[in-house]
C-alpha positions as CSV (number, residue, x, y, z in Angstrom):
1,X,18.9,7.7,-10.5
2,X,16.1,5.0,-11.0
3,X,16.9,3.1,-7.8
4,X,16.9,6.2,-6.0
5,X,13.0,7.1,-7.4
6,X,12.2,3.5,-6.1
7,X,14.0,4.2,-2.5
8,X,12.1,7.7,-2.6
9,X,8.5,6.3,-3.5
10,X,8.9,3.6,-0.5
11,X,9.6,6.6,1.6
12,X,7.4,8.6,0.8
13,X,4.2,6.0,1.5
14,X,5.5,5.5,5.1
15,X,5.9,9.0,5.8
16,X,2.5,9.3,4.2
17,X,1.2,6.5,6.4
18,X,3.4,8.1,9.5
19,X,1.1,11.1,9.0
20,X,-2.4,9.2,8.2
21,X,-1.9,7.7,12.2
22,X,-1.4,11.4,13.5
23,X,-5.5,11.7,12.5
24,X,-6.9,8.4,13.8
25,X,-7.8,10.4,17.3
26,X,-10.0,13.1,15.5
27,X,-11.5,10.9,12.1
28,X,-11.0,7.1,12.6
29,X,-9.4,5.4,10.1
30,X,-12.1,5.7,7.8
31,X,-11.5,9.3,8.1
32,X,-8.5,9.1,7.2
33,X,-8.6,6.8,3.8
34,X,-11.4,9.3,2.6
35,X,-9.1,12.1,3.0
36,X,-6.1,10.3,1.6
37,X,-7.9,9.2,-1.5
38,X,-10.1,12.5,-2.2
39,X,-6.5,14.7,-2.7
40,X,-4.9,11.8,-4.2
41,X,-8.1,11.7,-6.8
42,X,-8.6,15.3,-6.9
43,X,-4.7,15.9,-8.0
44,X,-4.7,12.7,-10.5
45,X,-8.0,13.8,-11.5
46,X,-6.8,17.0,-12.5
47,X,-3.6,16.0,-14.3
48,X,-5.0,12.7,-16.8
49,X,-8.7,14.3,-16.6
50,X,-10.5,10.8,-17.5
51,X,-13.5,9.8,-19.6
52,X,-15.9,7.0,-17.7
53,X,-17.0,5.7,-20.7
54,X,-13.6,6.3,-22.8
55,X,-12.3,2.4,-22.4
56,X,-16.4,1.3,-22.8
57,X,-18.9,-0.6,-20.5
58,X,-16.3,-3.3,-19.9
59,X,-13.5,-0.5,-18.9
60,X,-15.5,1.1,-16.6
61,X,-16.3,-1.9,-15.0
62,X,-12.8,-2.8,-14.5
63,X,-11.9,0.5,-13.2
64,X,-14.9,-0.4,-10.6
65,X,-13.4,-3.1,-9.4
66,X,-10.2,-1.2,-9.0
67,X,-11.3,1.0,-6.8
68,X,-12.7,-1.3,-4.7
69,X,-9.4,-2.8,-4.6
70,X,-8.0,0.5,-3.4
71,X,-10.6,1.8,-0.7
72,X,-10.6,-1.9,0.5
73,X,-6.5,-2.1,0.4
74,X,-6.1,1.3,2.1
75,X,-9.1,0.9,4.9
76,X,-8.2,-2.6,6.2
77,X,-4.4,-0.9,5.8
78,X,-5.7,1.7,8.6
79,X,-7.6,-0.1,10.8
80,X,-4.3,-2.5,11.2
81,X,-2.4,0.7,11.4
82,X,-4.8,1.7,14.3
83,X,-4.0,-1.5,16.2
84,X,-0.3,-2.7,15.7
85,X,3.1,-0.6,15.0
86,X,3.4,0.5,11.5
87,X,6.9,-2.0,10.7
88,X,4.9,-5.0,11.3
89,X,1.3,-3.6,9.5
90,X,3.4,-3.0,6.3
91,X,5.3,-6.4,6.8
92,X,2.0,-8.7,7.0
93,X,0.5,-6.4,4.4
94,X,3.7,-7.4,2.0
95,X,2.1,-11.0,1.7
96,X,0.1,-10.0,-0.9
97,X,2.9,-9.4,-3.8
98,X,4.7,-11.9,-2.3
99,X,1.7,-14.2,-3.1
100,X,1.3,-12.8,-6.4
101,X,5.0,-13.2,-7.1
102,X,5.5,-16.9,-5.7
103,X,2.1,-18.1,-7.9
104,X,4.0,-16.8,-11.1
105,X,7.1,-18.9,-10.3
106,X,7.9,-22.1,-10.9
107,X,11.3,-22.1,-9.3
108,X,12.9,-24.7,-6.6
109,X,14.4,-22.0,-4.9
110,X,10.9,-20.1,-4.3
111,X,10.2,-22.6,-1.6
112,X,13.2,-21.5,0.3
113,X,11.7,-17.9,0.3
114,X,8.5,-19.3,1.7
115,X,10.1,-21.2,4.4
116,X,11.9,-17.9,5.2
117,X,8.7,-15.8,4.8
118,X,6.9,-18.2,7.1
119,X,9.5,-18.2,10.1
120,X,9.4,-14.6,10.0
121,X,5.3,-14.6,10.1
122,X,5.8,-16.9,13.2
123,X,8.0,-14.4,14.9
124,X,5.9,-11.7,15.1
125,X,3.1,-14.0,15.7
126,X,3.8,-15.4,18.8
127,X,2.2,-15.2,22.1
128,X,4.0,-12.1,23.8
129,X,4.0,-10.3,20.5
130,X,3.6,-7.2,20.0
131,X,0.7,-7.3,16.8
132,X,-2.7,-8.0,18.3
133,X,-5.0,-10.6,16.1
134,X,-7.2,-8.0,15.2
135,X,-4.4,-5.6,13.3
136,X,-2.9,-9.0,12.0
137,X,-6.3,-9.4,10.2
138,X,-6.7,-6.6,9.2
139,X,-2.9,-6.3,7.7
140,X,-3.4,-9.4,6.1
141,X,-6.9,-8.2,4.3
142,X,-5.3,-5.3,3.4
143,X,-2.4,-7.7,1.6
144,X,-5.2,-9.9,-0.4
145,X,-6.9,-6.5,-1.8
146,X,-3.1,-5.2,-2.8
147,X,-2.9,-8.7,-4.4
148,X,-5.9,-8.0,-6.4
149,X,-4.8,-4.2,-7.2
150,X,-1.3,-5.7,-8.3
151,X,-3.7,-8.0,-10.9
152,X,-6.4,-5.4,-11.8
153,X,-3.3,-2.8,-12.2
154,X,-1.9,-4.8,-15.3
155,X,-5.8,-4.7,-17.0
156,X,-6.2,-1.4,-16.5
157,X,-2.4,-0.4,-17.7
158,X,-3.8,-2.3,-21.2
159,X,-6.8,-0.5,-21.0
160,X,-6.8,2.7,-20.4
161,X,-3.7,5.2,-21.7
162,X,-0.9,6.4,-19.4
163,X,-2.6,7.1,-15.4
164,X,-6.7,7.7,-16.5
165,X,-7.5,4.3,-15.6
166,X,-5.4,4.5,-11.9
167,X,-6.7,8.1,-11.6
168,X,-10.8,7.1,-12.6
169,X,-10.4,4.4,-9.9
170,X,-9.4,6.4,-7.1
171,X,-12.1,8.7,-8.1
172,X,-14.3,5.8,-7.0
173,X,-12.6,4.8,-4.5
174,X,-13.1,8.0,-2.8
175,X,-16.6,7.8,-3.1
176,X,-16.7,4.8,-2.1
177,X,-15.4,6.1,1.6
178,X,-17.4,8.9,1.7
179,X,-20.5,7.6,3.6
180,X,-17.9,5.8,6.0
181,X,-15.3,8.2,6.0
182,X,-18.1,10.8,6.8
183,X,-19.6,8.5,9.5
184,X,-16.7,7.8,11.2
185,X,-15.4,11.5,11.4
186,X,-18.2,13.7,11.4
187,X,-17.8,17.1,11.4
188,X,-14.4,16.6,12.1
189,X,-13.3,16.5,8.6
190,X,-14.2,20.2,8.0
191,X,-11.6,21.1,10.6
192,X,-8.5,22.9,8.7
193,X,-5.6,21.0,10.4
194,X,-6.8,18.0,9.8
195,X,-7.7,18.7,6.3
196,X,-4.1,20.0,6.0
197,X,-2.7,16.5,7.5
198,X,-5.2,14.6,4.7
199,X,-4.0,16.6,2.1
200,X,-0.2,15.6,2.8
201,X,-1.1,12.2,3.3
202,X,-2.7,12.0,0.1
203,X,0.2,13.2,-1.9
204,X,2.6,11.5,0.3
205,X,1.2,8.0,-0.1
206,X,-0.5,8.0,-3.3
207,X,0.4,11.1,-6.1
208,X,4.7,10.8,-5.1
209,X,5.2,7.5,-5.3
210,X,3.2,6.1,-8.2
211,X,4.8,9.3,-10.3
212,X,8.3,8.3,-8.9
213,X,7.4,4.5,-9.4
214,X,6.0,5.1,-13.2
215,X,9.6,6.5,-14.2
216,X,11.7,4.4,-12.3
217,X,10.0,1.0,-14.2
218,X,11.0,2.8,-17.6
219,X,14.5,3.0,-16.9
220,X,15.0,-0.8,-14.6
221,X,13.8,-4.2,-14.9
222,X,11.4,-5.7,-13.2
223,X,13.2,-7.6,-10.5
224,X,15.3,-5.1,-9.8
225,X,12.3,-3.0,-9.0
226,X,10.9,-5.7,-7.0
227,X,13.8,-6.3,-4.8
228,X,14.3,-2.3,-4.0
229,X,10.5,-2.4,-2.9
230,X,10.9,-5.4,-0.8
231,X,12.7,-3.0,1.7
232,X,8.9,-1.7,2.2
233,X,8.7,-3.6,5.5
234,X,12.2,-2.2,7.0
235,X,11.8,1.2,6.0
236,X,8.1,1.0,7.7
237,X,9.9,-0.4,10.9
238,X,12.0,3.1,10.9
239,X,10.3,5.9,10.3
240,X,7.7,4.0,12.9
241,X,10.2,4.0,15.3
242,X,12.1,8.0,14.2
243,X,8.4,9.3,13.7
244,X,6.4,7.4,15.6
245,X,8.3,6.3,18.5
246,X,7.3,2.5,18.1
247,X,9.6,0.6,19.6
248,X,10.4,-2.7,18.2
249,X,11.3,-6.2,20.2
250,X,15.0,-7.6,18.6
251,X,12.5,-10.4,17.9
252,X,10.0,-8.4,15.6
253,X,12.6,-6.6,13.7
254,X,14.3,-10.6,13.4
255,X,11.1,-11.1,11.6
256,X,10.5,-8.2,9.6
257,X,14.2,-9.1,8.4
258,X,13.3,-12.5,7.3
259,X,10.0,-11.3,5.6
260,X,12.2,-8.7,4.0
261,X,14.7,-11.5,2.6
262,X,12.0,-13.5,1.1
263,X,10.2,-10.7,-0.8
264,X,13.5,-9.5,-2.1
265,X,14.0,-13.2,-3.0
266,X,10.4,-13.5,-4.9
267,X,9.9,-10.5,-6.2
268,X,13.9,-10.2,-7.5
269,X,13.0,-13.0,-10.2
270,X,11.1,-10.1,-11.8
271,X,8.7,-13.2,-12.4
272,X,5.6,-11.2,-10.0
273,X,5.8,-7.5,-11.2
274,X,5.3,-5.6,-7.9
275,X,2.7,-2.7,-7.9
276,X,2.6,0.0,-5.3
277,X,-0.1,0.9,-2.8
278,X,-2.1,3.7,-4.5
């Protein structure tokens, strides 16, 4: 049953991000990570209803910093999403944990998985490629603010009792994308269909997975949980390609596969606890 939450969450955020490109054409990107993050903060808001001030001055300045980790994570997320196919976005945007999980190791056979993780990078890097530099940097950005959620989300977790912290954050980071989010869309964002399209991004992406996620990490370990997200990357490259229609080179999906080895080989130790994208 706990596998199968994990399996659903990592669905459920590519469906979710499936959805978020479907709006790019009428808000931007920006758009679209204020819509996803208002009904993911308005939902989480309702159900943990936190207090700024409950964990003090130093708790709210935490959660702060957390959601600048998340409108930073999910923006940079879009605008790569907005430039290269989803499969490879989510596969340059999985360096973060990996980096997380490779700094808290101390094993020979971690250097393997970096050799792995590397020739996979280089394939869907090269020249006649189908990621442009732009999404790549963007993808990667996006990975170095996960890698700061997946640290922040540990403080906070000690902090603040059961979601309030997670749900306070998104708060702010909703606010945070309102003056770009706004600029970016315009009156656009009052329109119903893509409000409807927001809404199901939010809970897709953001509400689902963290509840499935939440209840799946009390009933496995750690690495186990680590090496059923590490199929993020594959799963991305499918429901691109089913919902999407983002075809794939044999070489990309070659390097997606190799990416996908050495995150299951990292994160598996259980040594880098993996956190989802809120």
């Amino acid at each position: 049953m706990a596998p199968a939450m994990v399996v659903g969450a990592v669905v459920s955020v590519q469906l979710g991000s499936a959805a978020a490109t479907t709006l790019f054409d009428q808000v931007g990107p920006a758009g679209a990570v204020l819509y996803r993050l208002l009904f993911a903060a308005v939902v989480l808001l309702a159900i943990w209803r936190p207090h700024p001030m409950q964990a003090g001055r130093d708790g709210l300045i935490l959660a702060i910093g957390f959601g600048v980790a998340l409108a930073g994570m999910n923006l940079c997320f879009y605008e790569a999403l907005d430039r290269i196919p989803l499969g490879i976005a989510v596969t340059f945007e999985f360096a973060g944990p990996l980096v997380v999980g490779l700094l808290g190791s101390r094993r020979p056979m971690d250097l393997v998985w970096v050799g792995c993780a590397a020739a996979g990078v280089l394939l869907l890097t090269r020249p006649s490629g189908s990621a442009s530099a732009a999404g790549i940097g963007f993808a990667l950005l996006a990975g170095a603010f996960w890698a700061t959620y997946i640290l922040l989300s540990a403080r906070i977790g000690r902090v603040f009792p059961g979601g309030r912290g997670l749900a306070l954050a998104m708060g702010i980071a909703a606010l945070l994308m309102v003056i770009p989010g706004t600029a970016a869309a315009g009156g656009d964002l009052l329109d119903p269909g893509a409000a409807a399209v927001g809404a199901a991004t939010g809970v897709l992406s953001s509400v689902v997975p963290y509840s499935l996620e939440l209840e799946a990490l009390r009933r496995i370990a750690v690495g186990t949980f680590g090496v059923l997200m590490s199929m993020e990357p594959a799963v991305a490259a499918l429901i691109g390609l089913v919902a999407l229609g983002q075809d794939l080179a044999t070489v990309d999906v070659i390097g997606i596969g190799l990416v996908v080895v050495a995150s299951a080989g990292v994160l598996g130790s259980g040594v880098g606890e993996p956190a989802t994208e809120a």
